[in-house]
C-alpha positions as CSV (number, residue, x, y, z in Angstrom):
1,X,-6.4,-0.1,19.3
2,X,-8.5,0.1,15.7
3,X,-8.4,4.2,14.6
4,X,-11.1,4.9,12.2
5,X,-8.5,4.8,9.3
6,X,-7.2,1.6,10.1
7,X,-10.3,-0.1,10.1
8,X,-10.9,1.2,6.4
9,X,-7.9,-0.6,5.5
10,X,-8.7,-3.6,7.0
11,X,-11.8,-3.5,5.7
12,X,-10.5,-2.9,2.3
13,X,-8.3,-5.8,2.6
14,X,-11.6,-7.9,3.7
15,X,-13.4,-6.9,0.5
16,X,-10.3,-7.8,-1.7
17,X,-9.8,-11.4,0.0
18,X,-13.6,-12.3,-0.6
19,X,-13.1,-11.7,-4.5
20,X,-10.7,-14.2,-4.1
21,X,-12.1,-16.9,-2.6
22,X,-12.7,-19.9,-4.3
23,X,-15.8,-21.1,-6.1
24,X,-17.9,-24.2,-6.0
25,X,-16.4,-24.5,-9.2
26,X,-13.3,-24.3,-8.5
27,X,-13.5,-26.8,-5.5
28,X,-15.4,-29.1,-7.8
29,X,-12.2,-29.0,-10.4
30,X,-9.8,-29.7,-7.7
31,X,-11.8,-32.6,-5.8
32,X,-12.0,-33.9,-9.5
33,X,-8.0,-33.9,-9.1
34,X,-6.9,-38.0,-9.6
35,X,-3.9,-37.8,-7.1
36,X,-2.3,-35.2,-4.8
37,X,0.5,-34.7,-7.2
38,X,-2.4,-33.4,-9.9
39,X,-4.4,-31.7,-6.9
40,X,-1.3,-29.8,-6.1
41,X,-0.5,-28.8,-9.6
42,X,-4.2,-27.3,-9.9
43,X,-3.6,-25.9,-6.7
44,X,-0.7,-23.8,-8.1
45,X,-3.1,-22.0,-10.0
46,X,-4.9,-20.9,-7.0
47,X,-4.3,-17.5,-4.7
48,X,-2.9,-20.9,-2.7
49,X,-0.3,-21.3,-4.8
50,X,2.6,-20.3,-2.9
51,X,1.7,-22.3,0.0
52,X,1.3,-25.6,-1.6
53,X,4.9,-24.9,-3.4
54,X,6.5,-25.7,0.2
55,X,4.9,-28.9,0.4
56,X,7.9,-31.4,-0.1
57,X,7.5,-34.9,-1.8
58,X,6.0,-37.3,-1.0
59,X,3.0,-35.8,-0.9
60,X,0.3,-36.4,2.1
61,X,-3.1,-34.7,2.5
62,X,-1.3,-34.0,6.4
63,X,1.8,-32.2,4.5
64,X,-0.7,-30.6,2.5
65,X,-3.1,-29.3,5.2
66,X,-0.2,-27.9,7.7
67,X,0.3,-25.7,4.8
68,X,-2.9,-24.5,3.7
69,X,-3.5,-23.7,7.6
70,X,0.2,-22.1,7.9
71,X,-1.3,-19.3,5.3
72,X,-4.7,-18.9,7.6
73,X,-2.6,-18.0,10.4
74,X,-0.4,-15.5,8.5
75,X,-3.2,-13.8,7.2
76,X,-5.1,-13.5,10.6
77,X,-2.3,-12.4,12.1
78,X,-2.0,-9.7,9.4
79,X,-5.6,-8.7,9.6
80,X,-4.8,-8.2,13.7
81,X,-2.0,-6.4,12.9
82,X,-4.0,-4.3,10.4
83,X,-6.4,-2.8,12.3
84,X,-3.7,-2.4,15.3
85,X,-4.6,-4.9,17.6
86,X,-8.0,-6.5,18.6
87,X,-9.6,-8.9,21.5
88,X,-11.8,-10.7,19.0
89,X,-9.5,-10.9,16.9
90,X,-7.2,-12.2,19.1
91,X,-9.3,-15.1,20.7
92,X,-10.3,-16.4,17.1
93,X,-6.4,-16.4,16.7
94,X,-6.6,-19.0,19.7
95,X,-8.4,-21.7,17.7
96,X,-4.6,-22.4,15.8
97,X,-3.4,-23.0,19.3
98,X,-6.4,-24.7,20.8
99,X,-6.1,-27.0,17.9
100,X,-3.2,-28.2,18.4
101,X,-3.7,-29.0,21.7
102,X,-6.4,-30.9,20.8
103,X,-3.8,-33.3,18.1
104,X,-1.6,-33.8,21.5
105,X,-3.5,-35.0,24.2
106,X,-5.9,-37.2,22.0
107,X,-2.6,-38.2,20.2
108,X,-1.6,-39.0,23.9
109,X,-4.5,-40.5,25.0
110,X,-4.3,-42.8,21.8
111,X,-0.4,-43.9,22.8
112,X,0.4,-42.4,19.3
113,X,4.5,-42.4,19.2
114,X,5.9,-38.6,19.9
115,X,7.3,-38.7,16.2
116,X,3.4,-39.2,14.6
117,X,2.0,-36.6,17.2
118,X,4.8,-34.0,16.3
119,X,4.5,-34.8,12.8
120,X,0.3,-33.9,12.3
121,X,0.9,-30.3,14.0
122,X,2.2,-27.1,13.2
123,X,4.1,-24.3,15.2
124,X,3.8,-21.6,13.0
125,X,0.9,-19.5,14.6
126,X,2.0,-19.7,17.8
127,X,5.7,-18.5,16.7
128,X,3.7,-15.3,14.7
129,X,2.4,-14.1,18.4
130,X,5.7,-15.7,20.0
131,X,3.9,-18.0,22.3
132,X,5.4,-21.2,21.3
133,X,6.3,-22.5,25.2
134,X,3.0,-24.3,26.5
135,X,2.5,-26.5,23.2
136,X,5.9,-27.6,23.6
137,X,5.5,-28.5,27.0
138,X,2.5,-30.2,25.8
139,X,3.8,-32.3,23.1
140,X,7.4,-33.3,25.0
141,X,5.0,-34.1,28.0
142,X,5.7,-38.1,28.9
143,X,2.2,-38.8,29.8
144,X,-1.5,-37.4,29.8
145,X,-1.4,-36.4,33.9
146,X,1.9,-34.7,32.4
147,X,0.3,-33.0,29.9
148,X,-2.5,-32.1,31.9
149,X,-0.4,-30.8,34.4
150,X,0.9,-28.1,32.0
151,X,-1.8,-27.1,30.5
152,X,-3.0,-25.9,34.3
153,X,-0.9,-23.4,33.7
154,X,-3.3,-21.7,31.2
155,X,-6.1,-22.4,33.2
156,X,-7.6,-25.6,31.4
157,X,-6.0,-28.2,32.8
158,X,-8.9,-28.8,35.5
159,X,-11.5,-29.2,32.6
160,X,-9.3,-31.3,31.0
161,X,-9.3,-33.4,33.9
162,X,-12.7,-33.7,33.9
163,X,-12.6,-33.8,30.0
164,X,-10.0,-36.9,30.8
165,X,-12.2,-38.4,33.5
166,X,-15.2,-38.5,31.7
167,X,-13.4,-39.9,28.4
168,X,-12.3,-42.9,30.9
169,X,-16.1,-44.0,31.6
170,X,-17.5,-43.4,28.2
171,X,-14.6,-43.9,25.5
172,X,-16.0,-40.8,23.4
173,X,-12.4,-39.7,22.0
174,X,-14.9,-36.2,21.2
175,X,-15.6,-35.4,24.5
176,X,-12.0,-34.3,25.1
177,X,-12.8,-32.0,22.0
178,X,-15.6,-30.5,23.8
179,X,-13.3,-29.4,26.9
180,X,-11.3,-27.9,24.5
181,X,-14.1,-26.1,22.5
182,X,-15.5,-25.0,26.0
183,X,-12.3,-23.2,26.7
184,X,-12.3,-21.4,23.3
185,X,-16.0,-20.4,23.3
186,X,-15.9,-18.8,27.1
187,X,-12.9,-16.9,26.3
188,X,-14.8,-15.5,22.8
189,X,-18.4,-15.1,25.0
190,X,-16.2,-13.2,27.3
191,X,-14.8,-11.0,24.9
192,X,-17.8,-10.1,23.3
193,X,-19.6,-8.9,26.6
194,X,-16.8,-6.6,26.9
195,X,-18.0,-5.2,23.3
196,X,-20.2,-2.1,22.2
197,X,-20.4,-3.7,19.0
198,X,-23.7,-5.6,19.1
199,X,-23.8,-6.4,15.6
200,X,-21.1,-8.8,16.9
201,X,-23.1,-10.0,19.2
202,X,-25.6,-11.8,17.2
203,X,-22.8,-13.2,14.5
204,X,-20.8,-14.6,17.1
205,X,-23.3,-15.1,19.5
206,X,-24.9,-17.3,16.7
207,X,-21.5,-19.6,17.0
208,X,-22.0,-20.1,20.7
209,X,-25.5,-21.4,20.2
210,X,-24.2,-24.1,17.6
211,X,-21.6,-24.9,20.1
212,X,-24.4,-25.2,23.2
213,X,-26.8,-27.1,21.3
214,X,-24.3,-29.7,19.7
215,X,-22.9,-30.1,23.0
216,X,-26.5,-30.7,24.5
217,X,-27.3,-33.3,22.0
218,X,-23.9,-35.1,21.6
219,X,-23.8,-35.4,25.3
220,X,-27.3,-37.0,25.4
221,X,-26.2,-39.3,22.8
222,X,-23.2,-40.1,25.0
223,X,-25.9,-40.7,28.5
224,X,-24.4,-38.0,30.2
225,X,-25.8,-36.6,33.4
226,X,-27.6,-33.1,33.5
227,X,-25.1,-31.9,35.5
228,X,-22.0,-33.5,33.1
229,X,-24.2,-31.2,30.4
230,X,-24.5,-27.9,32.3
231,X,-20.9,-28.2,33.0
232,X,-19.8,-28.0,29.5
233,X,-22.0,-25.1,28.8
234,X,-20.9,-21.4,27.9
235,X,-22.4,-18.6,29.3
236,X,-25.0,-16.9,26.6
237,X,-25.6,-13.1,26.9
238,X,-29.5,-13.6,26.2
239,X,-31.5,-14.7,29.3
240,X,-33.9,-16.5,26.8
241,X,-31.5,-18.5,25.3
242,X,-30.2,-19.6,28.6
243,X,-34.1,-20.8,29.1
244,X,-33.9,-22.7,26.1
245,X,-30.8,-24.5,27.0
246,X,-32.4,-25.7,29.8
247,X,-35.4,-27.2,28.4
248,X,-33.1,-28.8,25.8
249,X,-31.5,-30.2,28.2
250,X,-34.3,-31.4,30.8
251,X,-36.1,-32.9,27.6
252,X,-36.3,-37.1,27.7
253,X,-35.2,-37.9,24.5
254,X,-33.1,-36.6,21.7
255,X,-36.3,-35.7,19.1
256,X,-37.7,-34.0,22.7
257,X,-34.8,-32.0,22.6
258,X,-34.8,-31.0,18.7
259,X,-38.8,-30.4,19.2
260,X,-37.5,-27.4,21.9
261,X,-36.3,-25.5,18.9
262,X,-39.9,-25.7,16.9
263,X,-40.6,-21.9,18.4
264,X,-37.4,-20.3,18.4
265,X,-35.3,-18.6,15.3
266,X,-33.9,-22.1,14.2
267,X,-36.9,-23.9,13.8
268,X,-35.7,-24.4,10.2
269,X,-32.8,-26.3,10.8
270,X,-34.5,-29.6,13.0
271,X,-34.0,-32.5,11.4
272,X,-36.5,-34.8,9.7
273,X,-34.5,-38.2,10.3
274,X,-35.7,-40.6,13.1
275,X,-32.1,-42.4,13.7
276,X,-30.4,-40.2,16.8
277,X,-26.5,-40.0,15.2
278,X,-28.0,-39.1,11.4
279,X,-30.4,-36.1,13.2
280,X,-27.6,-34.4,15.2
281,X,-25.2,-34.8,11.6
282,X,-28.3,-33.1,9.7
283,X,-28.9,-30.7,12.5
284,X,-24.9,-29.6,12.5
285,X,-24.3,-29.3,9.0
286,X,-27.4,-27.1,8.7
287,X,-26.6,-24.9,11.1
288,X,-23.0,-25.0,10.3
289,X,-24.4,-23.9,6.7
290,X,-26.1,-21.1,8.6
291,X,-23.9,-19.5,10.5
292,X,-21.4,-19.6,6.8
293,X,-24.4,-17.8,4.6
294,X,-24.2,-15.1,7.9
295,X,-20.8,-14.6,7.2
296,X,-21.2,-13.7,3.5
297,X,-23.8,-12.0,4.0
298,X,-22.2,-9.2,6.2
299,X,-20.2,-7.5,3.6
300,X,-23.6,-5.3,2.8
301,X,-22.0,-3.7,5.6
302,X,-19.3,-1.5,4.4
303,X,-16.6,-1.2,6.2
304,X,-17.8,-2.1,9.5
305,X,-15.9,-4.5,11.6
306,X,-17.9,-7.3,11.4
307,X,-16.6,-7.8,8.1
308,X,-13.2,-8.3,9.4
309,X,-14.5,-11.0,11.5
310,X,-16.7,-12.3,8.6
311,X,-13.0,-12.8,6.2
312,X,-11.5,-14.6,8.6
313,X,-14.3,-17.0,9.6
314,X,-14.2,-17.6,5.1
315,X,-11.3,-18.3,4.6
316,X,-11.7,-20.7,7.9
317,X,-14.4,-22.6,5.7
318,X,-11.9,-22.1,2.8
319,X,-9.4,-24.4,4.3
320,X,-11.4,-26.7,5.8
321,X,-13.0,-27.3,2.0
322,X,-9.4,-27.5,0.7
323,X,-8.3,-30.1,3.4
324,X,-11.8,-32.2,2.8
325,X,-11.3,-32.6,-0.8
326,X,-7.4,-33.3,0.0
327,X,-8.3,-36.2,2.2
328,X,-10.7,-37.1,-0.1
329,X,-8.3,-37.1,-3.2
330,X,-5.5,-39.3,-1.3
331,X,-8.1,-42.0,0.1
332,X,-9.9,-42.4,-3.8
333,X,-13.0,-41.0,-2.4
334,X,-15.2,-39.6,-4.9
335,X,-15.8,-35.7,-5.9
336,X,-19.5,-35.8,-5.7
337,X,-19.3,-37.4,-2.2
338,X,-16.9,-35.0,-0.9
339,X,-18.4,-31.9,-2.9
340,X,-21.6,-32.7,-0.6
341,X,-19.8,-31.6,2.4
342,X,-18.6,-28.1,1.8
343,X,-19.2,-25.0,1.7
344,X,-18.6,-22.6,-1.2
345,X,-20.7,-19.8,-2.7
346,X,-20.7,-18.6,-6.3
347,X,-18.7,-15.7,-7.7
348,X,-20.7,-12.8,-8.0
């Protein structure tokens, strides 16, 4: 349980990891990098630099991004360990797990070989908390109803089902994401109705909107039923929120269901584009910009735990920026395109 004293320390270590993260600048100079042996080498002179050193020859942007998420783990785990223990915390901490999860049944779903599947995951969070069994089951599983079978054991394996079911009549590889999301999103909506801390409640509760709303709009995009969306809903602690889901959802068309959000606190982030798939990519980057400026903007809060939260959810961004412009530097795809797609805020 956080003590007063331990949350100053956490909260100290929160302030010093912020100073450190990186730049637009500095993301611009790496995506600038000509090949991964280059973007490695300027990664050595990076607070990433003893994470990259691990990465063995020859060098793959899936080598590369094992590693940078290796060093997310450890340093969640540290900040739970910091402040001795903590539920939200804890079910952020799940997303490592969740994750890979994900890599094995789609990577079973797929018929990838057992070698490929093994190969694009990582164990090392789960041996932090020592809960390495069910992702092992997972992956040595010989078959999806296998697989599924096991992860019943955690309680998702029904959704999955469904997940598995639905992917059968609609060949949307994403919709077995969205089980998987579900599962992570109740858990943290659960968590933080157990909380007296309500300034959580609106910076996480801002994450379970984005998930709601892209799951309304992606599922309309995939002709799902009403009750196929309502089923992969998570609960929402405002009552008005749960009215606006619904008319989202009852709406007849895609633009119906961005014009629902005309009245409401994200007003600002509905699209302007016409075509359906390039409206919900505007409307998710926005909002995904969104919910990273609320992040930053929490350390005006000194101290408080939010910022904790806030650190981790950074450095989150961090590494997905990093493992962007990685991708992007082994496939020859340009800096400016790939600069367009992250996240990064000036030094102050």
């Amino acid at each position: 349980m956080a003590t007063a004293s331990l949350l100053v320390y956490a909260g100290v270590k929160s302030y010093s990891l912020k100073g450190k993260l990186l730049s637009e600048k500095d993301l611009q100079m790496l995506a600038e990098s000509r090949d991964l042996e280059e973007l490695i080498t300027r990664i050595k002179n990076t607070t990433y630099a003893d994470s990259v050193s691990k990465v063995t020859k020859p060098y793959t942007a899936q080598k590369i991004e094992l590693a940078l998420r290796d060093r997310l783990a450890d340093i969640h785990h540290s900040m739970m360990m910091s402040v001795g223990g903590s539920n939200i915390l804890f079910a952020y901490y799940l997303r490592f797990i969740i994750r890979n999860l994900k890599i094995i049944l789609k990577g079973k779903v797929l018929s990838r070989e057992h070698e490929d599947i093994a190969a694009s995951i990582s164990l090392h969070a789960e041996e932090l908390i020592h809960e390495r069994d069910i992702v092992l089951k997972a992956l040595v599983a010989k078959d999806v109803e296998e697989t599924v079978t096991v992860l019943k054991s955690i309680g998702i394996g029904d959704e999955v089902d469904k997940a598995y079911s639905i992917y059968n009549e609609k060949k949307q590889i994403q919709i077995l994401d969205v089980y998987f999301d579900k599962f992570f999103y109740e858990n943290l909506s659960h968590v933080l109705r157990n909380s007296s801390d309500f300034s959580l409640h609106n910076l996480c509760g801002m994450e379970i909107d984005y998930y709601n709303m892209m799951c309304i709009l992606r599922a309309k995009f995939w002709d799902l039923d009403e009750n196929q969306i309502q089923n992969l809903l998570v609960p929402q602690i405002s009552s008005s929120s749960k009215e606006l889901l619904t008319r989202m959802i009852s709406a007849d068309s895609i633009k119906s269901t961005f014009n629902e959000l005309l009245n409401t606190k994200y007003k600002n982030l509905v699209p302007q584009q016409e075509n359906a798939i390039d409206a919900i990519s505007e409307f998710e980057h926005a909002f995904d910009r969104r919910i990273f400026d609320a992040h930053n903007a929490e350390f005006v809060r000194i101290f408080n735990f939010s910022t904790i939260i806030s650190i981790i959810k950074l450095l989150e961004y961090e590494v997905r920026n990093l493992c962007a412009i990685t991708f992007a530097v082994e496939q020859k795809i340009s800096a400016d395109t790939v600069m367009n797609k992250v996240f990064a805020k000036e030094k102050e």
